[in-house]
KOLDRENPA-888358 format. One line per 5 residues: number of its first residue (from 1); their letters; for each residue x, y, z of N, C-alpha, C, O. Coordinates in Angstrom, 2 decimals. Layout:
BEGIN
NUM> A> X:Y:Z:X:Y:Z:X:Y:Z:X:Y:Z ~ ... .
This chain:
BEGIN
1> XXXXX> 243.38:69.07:152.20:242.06:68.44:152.07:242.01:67.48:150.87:241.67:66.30:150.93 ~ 242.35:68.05:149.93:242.57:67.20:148.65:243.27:65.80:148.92:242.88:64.84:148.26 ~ 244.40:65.61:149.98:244.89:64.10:150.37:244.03:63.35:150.91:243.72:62.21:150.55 ~ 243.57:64.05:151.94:242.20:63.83:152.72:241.28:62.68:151.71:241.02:61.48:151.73 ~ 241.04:63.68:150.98:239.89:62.89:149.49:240.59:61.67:149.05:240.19:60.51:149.16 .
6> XXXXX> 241.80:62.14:148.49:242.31:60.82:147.53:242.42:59.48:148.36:242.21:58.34:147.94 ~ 242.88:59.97:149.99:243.46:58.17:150.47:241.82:57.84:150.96:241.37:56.70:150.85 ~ 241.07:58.86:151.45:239.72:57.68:151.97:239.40:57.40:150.56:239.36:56.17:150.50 ~ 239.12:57.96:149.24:238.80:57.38:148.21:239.79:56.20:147.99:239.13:55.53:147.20 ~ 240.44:55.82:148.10:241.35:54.20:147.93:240.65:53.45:148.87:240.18:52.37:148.52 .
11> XXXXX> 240.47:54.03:150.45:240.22:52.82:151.16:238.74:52.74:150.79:238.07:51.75:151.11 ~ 238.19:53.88:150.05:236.77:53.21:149.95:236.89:51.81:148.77:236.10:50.87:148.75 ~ 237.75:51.94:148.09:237.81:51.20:147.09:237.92:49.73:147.53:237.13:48.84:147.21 ~ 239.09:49.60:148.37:239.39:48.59:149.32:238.50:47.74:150.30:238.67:46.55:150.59 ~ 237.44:48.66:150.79:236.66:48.62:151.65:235.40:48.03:150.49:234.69:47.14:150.95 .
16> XXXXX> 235.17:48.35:149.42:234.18:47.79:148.51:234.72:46.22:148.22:233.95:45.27:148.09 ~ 235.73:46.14:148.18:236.41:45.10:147.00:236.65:43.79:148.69:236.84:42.57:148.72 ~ 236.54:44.63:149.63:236.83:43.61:150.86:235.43:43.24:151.23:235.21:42.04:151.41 ~ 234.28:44.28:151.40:232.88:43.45:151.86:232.80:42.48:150.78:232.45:41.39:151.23 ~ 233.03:42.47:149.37:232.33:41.45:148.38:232.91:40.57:148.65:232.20:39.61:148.34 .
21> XXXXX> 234.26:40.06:149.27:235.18:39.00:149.03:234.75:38.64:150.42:234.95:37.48:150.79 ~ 234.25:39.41:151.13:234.34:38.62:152.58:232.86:38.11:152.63:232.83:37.02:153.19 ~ 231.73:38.51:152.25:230.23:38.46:151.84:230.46:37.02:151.05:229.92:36.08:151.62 ~ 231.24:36.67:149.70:230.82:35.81:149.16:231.68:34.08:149.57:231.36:32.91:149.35 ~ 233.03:34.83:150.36:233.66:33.50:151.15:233.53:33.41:151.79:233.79:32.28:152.20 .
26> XXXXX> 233.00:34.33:152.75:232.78:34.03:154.70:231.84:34.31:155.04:231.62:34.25:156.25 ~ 230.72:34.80:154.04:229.22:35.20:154.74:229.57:36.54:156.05:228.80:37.00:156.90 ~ 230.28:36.72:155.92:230.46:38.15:157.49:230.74:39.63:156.28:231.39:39.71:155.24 ~ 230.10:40.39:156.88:229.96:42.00:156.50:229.98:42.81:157.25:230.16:43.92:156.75 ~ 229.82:42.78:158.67:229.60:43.69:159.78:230.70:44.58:159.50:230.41:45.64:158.95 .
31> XXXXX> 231.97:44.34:159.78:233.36:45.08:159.66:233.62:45.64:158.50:234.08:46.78:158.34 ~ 233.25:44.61:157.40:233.78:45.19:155.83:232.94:46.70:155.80:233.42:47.79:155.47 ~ 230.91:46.28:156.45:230.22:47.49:156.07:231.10:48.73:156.26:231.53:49.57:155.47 ~ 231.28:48.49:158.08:231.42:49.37:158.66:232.74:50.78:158.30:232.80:51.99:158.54 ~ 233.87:49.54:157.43:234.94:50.35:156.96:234.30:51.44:155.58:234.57:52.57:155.19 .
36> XXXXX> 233.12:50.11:155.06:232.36:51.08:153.44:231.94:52.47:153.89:232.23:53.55:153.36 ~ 231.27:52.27:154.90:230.08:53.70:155.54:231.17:54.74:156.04:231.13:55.96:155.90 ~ 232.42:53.76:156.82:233.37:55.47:157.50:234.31:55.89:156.31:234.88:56.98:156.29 ~ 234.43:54.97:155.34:235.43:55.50:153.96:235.11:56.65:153.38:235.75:57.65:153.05 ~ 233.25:56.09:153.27:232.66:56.76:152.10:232.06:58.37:153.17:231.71:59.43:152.65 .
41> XXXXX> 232.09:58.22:153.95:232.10:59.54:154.92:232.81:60.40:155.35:232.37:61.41:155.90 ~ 234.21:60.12:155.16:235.16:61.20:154.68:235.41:61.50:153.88:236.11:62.52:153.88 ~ 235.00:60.79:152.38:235.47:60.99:151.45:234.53:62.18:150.95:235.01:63.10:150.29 ~ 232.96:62.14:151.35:231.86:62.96:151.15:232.47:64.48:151.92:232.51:65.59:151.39 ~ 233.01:64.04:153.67:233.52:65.41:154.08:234.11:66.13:153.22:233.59:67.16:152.81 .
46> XXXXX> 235.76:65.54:152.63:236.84:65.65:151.99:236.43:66.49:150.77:236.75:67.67:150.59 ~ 235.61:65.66:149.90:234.86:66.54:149.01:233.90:67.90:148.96:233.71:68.69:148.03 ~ 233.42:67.89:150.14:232.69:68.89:150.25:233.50:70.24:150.82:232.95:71.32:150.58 ~ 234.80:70.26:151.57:235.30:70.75:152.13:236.55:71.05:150.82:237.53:71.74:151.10 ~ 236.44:70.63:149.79:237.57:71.34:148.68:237.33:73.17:148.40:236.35:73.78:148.80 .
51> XXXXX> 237.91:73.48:148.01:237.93:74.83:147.81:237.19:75.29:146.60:236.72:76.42:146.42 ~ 237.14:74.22:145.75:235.62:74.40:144.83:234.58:74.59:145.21:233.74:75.27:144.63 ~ 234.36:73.69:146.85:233.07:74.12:147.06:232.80:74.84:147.87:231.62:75.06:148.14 ~ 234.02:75.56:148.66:233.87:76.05:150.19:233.80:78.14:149.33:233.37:79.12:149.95 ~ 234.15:78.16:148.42:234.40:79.10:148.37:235.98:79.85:148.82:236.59:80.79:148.29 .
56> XXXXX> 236.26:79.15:149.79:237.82:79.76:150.39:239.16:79.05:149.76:239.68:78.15:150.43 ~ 239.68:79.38:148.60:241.18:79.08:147.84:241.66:79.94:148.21:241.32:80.93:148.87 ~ 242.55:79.58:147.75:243.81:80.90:147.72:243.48:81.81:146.72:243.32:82.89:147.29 ~ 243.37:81.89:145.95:242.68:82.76:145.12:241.97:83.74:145.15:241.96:84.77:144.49 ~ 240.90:83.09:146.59:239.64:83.98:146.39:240.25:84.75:147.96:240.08:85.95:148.18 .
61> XXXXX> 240.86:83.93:148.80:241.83:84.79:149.92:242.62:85.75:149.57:242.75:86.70:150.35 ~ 243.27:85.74:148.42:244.29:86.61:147.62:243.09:87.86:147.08:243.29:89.07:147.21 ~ 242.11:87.38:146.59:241.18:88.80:146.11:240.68:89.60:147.12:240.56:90.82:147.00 ~ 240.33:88.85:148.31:239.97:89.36:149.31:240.57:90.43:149.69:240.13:91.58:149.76 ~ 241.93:89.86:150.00:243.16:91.10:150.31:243.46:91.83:149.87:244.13:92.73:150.37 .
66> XXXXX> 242.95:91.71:148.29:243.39:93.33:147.17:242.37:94.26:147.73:242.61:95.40:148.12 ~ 240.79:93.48:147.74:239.86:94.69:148.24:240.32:95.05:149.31:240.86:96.13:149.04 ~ 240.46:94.86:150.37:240.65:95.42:151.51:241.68:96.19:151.64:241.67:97.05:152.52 ~ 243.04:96.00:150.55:244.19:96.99:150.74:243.57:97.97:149.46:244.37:98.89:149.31 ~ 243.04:98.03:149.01:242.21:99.34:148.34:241.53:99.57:148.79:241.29:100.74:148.47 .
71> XXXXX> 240.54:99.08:149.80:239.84:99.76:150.57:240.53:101.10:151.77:240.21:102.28:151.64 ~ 241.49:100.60:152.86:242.28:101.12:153.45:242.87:101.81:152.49:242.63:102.98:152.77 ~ 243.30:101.79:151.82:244.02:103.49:150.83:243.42:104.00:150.36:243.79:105.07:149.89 ~ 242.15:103.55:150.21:240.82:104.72:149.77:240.11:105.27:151.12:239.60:106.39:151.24 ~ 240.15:104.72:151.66:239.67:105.55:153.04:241.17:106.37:153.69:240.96:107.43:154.30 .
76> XXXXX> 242.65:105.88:153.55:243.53:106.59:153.63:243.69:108.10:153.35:243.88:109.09:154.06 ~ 243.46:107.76:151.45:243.70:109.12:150.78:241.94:109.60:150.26:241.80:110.05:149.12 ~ 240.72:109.45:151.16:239.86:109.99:150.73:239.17:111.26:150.29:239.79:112.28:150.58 ~ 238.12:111.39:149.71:237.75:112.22:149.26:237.95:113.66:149.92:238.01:114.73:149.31 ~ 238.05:113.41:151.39:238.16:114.75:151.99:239.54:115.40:151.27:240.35:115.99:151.98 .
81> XXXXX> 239.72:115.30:150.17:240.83:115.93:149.67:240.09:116.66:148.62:240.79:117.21:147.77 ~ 238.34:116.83:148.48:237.45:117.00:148.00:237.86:119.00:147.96:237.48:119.66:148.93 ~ 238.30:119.43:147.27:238.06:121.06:147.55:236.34:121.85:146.78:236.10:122.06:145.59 ~ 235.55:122.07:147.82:234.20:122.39:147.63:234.18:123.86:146.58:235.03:124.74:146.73 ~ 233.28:123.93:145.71:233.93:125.22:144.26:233.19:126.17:145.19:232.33:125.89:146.03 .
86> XXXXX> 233.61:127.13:144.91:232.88:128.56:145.90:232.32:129.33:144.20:233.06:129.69:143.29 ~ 230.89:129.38:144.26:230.23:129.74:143.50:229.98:131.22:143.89:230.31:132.15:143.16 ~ 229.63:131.32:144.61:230.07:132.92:145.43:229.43:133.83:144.06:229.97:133.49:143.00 ~ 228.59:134.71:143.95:228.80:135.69:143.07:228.72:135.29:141.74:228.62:136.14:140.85 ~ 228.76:133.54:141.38:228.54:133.89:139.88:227.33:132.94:139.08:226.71:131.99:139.56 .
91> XXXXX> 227.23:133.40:137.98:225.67:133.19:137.80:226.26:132.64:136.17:227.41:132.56:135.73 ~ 224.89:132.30:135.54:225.13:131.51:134.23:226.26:130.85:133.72:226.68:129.88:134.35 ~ 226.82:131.18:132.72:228.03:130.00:131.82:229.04:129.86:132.84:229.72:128.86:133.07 ~ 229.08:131.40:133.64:230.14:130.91:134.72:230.10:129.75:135.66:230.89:128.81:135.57 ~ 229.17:129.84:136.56:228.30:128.77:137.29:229.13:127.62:136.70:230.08:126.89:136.99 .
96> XXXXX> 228.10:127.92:135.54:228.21:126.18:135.08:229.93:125.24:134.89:230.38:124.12:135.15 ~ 230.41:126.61:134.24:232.21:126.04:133.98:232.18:125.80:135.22:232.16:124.58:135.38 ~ 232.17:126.51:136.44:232.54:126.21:137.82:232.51:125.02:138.03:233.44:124.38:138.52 ~ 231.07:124.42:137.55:230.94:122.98:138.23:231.36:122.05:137.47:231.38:120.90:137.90 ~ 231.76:122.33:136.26:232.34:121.35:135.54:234.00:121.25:135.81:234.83:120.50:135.30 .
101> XXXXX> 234.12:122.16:136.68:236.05:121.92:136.36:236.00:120.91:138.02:236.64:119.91:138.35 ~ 234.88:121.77:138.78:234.95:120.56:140.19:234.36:119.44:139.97:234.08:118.87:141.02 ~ 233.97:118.75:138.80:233.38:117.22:138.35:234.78:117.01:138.04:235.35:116.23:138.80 ~ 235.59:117.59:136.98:236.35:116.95:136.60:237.88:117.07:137.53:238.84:116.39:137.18 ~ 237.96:117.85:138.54:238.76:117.86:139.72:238.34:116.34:140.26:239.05:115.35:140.13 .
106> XXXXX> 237.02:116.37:140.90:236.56:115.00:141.58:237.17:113.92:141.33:237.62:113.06:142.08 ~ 237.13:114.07:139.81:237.16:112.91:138.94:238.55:112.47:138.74:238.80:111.36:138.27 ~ 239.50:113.37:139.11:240.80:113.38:139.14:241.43:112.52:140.53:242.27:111.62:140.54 ~ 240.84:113.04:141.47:240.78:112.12:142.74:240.38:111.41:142.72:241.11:110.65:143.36 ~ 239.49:110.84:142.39:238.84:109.64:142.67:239.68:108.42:141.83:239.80:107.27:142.26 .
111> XXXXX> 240.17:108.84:140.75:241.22:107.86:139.63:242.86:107.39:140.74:243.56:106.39:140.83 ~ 242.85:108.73:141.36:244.29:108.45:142.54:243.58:107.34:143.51:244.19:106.37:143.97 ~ 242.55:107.56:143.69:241.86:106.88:145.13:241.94:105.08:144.76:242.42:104.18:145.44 ~ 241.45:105.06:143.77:240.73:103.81:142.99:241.81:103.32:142.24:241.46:102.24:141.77 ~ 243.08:103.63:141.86:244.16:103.24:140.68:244.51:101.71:141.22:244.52:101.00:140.21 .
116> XXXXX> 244.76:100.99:142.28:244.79:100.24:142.57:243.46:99.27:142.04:243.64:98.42:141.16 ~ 242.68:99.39:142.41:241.15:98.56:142.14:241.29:98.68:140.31:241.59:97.67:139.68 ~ 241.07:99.78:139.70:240.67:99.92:138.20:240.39:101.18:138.15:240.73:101.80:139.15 ~ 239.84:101.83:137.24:239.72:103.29:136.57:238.63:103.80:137.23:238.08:103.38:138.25 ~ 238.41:104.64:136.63:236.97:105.92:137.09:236.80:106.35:135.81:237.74:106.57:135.04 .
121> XXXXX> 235.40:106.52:135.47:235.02:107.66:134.83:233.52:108.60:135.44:232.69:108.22:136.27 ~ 233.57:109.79:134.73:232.29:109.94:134.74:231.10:109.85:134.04:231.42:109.68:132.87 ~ 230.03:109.86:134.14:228.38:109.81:133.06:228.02:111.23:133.82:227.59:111.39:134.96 ~ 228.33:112.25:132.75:227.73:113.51:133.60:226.14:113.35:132.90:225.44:114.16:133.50 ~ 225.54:112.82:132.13:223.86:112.62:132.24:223.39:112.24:133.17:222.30:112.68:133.52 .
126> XXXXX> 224.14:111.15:133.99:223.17:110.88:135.12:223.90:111.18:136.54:223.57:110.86:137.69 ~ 225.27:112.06:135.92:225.86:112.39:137.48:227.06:111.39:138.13:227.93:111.46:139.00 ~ 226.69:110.66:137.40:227.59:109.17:138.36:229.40:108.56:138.32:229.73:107.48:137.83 ~ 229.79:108.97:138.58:231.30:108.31:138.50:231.33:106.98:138.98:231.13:106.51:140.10 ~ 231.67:106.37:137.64:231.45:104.61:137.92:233.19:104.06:137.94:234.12:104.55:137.30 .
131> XXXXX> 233.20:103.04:138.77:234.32:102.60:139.00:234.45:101.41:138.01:233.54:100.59:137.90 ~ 235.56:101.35:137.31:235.30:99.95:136.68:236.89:99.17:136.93:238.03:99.61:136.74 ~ 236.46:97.93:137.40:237.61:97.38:138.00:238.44:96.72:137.03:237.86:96.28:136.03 ~ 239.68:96.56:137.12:240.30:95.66:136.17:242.03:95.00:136.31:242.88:94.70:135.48 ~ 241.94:94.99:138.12:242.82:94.37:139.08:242.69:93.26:138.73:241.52:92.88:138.85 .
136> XXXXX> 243.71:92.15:138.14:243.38:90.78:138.46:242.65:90.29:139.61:241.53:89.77:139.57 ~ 243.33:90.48:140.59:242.23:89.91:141.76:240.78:90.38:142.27:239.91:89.62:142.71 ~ 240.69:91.86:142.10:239.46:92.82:142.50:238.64:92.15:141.24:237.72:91.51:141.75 ~ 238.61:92.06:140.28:238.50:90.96:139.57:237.32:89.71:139.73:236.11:89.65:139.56 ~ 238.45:88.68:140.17:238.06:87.61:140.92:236.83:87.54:141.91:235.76:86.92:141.90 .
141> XXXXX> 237.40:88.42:142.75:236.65:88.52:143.89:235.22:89.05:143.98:234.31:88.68:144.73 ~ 235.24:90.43:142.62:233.70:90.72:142.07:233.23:89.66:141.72:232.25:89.27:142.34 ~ 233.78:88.81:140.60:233.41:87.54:140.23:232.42:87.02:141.37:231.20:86.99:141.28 ~ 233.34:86.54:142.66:232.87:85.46:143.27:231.58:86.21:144.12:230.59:85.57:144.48 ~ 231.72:87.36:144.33:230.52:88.35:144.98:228.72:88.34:143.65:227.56:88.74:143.79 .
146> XXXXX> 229.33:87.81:142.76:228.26:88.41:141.97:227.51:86.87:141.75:226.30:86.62:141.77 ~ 228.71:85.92:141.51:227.81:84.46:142.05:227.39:83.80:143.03:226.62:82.84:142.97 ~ 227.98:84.39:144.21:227.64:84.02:145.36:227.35:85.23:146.81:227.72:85.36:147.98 ~ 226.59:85.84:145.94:226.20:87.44:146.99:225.84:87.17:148.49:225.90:88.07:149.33 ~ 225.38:85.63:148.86:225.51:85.54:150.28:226.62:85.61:150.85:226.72:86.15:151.96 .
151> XXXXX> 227.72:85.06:150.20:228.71:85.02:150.38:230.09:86.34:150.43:231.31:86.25:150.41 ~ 229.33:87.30:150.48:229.78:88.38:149.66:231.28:89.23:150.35:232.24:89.86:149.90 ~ 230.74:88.73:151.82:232.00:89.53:152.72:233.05:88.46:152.88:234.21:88.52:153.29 ~ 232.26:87.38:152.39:234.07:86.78:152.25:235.04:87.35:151.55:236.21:86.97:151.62 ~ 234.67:88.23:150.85:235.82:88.52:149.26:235.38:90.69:150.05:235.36:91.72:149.38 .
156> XXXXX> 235.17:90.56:151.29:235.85:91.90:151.78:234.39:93.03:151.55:234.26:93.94:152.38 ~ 233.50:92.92:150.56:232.25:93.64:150.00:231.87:94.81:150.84:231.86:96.00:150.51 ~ 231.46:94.08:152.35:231.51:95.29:153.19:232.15:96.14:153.27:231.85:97.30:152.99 ~ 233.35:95.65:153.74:234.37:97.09:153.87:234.27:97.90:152.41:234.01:99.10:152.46 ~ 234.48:97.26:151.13:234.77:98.09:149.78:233.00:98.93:149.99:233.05:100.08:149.56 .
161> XXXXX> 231.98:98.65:150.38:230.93:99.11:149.88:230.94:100.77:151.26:230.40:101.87:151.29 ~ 231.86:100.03:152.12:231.64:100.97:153.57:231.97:102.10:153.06:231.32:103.14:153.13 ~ 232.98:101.93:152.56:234.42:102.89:152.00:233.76:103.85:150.80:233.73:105.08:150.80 ~ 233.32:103.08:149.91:232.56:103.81:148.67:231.63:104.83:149.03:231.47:105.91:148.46 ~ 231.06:104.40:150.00:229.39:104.89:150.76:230.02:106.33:151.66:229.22:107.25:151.78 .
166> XXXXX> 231.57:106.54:152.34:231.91:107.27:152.87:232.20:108.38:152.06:231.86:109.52:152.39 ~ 232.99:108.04:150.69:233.08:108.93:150.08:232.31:109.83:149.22:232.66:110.94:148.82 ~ 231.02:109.07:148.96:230.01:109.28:148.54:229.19:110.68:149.15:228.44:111.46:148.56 ~ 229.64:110.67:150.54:228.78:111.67:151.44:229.92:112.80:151.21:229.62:113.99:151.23 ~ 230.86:112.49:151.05:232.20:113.39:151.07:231.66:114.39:149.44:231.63:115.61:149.32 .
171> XXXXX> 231.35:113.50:148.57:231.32:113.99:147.59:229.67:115.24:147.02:229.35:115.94:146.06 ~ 229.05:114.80:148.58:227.82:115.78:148.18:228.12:116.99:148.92:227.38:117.97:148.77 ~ 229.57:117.09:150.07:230.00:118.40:150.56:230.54:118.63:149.64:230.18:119.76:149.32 ~ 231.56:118.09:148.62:232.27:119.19:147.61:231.61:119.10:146.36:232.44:119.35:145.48 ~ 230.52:118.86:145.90:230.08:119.06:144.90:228.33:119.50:144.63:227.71:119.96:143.67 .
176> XXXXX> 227.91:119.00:146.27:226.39:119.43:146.47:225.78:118.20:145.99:226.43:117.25:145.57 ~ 224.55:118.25:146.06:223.58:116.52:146.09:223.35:116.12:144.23:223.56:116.76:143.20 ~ 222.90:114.91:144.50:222.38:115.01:142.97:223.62:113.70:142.32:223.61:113.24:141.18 ~ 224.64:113.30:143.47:226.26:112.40:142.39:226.01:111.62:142.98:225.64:111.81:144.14 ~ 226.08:110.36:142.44:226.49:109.41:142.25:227.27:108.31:142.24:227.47:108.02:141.06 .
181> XXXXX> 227.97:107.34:143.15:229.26:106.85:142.46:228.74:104.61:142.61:228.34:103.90:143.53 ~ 229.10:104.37:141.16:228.62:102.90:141.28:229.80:101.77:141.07:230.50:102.06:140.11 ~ 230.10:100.83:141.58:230.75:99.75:141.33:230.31:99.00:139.69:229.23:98.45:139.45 ~ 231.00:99.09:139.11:230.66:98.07:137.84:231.14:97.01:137.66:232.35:96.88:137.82 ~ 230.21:95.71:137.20:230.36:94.61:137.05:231.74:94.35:135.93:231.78:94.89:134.82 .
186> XXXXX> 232.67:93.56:136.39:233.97:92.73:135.99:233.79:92.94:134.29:234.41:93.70:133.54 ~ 232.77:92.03:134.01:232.41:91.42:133.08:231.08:92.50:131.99:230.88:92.44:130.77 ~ 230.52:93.21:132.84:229.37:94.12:131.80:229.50:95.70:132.69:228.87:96.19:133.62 ~ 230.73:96.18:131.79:230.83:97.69:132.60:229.65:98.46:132.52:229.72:99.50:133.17 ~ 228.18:98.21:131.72:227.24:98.76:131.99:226.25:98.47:132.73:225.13:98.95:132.60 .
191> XXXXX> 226.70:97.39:133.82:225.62:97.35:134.73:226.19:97.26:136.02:227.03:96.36:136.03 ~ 226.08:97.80:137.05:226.49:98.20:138.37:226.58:97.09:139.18:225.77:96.17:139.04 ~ 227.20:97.06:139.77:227.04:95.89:141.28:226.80:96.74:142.63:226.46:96.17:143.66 ~ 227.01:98.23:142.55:226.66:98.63:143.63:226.77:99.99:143.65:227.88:100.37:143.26 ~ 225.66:101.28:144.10:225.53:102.50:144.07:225.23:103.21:145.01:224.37:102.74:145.76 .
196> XXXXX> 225.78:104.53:145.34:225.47:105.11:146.41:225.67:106.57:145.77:226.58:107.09:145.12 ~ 224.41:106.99:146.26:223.87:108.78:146.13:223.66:109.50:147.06:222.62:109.31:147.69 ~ 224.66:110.66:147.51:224.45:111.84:148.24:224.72:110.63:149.84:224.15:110.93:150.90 ~ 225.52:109.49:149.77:225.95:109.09:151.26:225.01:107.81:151.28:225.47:107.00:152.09 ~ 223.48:107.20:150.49:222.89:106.73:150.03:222.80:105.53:149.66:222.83:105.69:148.43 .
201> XXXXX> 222.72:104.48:149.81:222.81:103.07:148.89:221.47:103.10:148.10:220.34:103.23:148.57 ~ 221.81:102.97:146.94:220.74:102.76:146.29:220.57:101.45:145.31:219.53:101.33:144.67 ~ 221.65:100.45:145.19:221.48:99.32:144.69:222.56:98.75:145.12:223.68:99.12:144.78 ~ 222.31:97.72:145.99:223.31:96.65:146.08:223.27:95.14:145.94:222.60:94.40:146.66 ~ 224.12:94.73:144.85:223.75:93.36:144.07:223.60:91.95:145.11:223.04:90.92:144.75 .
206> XXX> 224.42:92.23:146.83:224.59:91.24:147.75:223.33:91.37:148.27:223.03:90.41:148.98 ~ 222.48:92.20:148.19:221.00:92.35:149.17:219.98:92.13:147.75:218.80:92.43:147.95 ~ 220.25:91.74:146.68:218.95:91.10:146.06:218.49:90.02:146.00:217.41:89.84:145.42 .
């Protein structure tokens, strides 16, 4: 596309520099116009159709494909590897260790699930195991989702949000309701691009 641009930009040049010469020695323009108007009309296609503006480089095709091959190995090796704590019989500090060794079991899986994309942690105040990405390309591709959220399934969003949202439900059979898990922004690991509770969406940055 980029050649595209450069040669109609010459003949527009040509096409300028030929109506004036033919306008001021021969009085005729019909032809010269006609080459100005189809020059300057591919050159407008040409331009508009670069990968600056289309959204689709290689780049942002290349990010695409990281989400989606972390997506497929997170739905591969998912949560159903979730082992649910059998509380069975016990009450106070016990209880509670119980559920803290299956947060931090979860939390152990979910780092295998996600190692490709970026890390995991948890916020046991509010429950939530946030993903924070830091794939060169997964990367990118948040990038281009967070400036251009209409645009969002170009760079794969659906599937990564499908996938998140599955495990999410996975995670209220082995741990019971009340968790959390959010996508965090590239650039401000404290603010989410996307959350889902107990199977749930509860904020997603492409639907605001």
């Amino acid at each position: 596309m980029i050649f595209l641009v450069i040669i109609a930009g010459l003949v527009l040049i040509l096409s300028a520099f030929y109506l004036v010469n033919s306008w001021q020695q021969y009085g005729t323009w019909l032809w010269p116009t006609i080459m100005v108007v189809v020059s300057l009309g591919l050159t407008i296609y040409g331009v508009w159709n670069l990968p600056v503006w289309s959204g689709n480089d290689t780049a942002q095709k290349a990010a695409s494909q990281s989400i989606s091959q972390t997506t497929s190995q997170t739905t591969s090796s998912s949560a159903s590897s979730f082992s649910q704590p059998n509380n069975n019989g016990l009450t106070g500090q016990t209880a509670e260790q119980s559920a803290v060794t299956a947060q931090q079991n979860v939390l152990t899986q979910l780092k295998k699930n996600y190692k490709t994309l970026g890390s995991v942690t948890f916020d046991t105040k509010t429950k939530t195991y946030e993903i924070v990405p830091t794939d060169t390309d997964t990367v990118k591709a948040l990038k281009y989702v967070i400036s251009t959220p209409a645009k969002a399934d170009d760079a794969g969003w659906g599937s990564l949000t499908k996938s998140i949202k599955k495990t999410s439900k996975q995670l209220k059979t082995a741990l019971g309701s009340g968790y959390s898990i959010s996508m965090m922004q590239p650039d401000d690991n404290s603010k989410a691009m996307y959350t889902v509770k107990d199977g749930n969406t509860t904020y997603d940055i492409a639907n605001q």
